[in-house]
C-alpha distance (Angstrom), angle and dihedral (degrees) to the residues before:
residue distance angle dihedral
X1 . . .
X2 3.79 . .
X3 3.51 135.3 .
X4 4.03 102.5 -127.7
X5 4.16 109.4 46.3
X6 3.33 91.5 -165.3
X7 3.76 97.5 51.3
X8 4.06 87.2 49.0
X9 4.14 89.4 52.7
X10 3.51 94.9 51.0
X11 3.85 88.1 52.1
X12 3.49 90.7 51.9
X13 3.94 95.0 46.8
X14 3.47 91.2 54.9
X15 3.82 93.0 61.4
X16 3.55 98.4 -156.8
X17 3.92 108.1 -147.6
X18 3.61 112.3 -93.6
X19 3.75 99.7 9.8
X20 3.52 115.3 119.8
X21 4.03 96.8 -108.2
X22 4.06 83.2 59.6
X23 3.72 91.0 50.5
X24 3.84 95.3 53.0
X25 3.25 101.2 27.0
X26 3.71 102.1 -115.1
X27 4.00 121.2 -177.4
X28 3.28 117.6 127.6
X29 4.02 142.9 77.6
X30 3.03 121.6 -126.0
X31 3.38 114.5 139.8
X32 3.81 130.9 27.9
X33 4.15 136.8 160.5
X34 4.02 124.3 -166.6
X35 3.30 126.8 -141.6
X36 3.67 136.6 -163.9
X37 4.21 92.5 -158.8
X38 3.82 118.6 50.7
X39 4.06 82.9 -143.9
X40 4.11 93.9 56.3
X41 4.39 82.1 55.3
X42 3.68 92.2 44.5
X43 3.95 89.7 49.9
X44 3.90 97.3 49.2
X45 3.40 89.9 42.8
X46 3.37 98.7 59.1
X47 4.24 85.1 39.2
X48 4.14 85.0 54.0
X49 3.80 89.7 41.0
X50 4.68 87.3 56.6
X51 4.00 88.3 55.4
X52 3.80 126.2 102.3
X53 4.05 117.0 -121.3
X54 4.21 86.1 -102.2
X55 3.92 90.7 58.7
X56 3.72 92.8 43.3
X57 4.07 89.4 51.4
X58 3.35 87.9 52.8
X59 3.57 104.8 49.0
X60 4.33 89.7 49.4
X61 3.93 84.3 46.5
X62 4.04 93.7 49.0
X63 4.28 87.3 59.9
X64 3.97 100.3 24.8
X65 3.77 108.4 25.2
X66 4.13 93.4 179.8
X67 3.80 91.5 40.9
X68 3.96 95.8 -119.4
X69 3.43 121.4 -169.2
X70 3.42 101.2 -97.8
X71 4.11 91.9 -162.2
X72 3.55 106.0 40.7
X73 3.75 115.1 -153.1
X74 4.06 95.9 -110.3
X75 4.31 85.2 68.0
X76 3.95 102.3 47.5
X77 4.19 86.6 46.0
X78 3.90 82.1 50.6
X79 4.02 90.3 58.7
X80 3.53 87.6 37.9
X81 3.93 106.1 110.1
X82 3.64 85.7 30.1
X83 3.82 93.5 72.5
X84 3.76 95.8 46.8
X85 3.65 85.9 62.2
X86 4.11 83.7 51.9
């Protein structure tokens, strides 16, 4: 959960060494919900977090059947100096 996407992508693309996006190689988007009430994300997370692998798949596959990247690399460089002022 975070409240600025692109902030959370650029964390992950910088796959700080021993973090777990490092260890599993995790850069893309592609999958994302909004919500208007921090408790609404915290439930479905937690929902998401109960599902197998299979059920996840198909959930990312129901909304972005060729797994796009959802937040290509030209819009996270564009928040870029905006997050080192975060």
């Amino acid at each position: 959960m975070t409240n600025s996407l692109r902030r959370r992508v650029l964390e992950h693309r910088k796959q700080t060494p021993g973090s777990f996006t490092a260890r599993y190689k995790i850069t893309r988007l592609v999958y994302s919900e909004e919500f208007q009430y921090v408790n609404n994300a915290i439930a479905r997370e937690k929902e998401l977090k109960k599902r197998t692998r299979a059920q996840k798949i198909a959930l990312i596959e129901a909304s972005n059947p060729t797994w796009e990247e959802l937040m290509p690399e030209e819009a996270v460089a564009t928040t870029n100096a905006d997050s080192l002022r975060e």
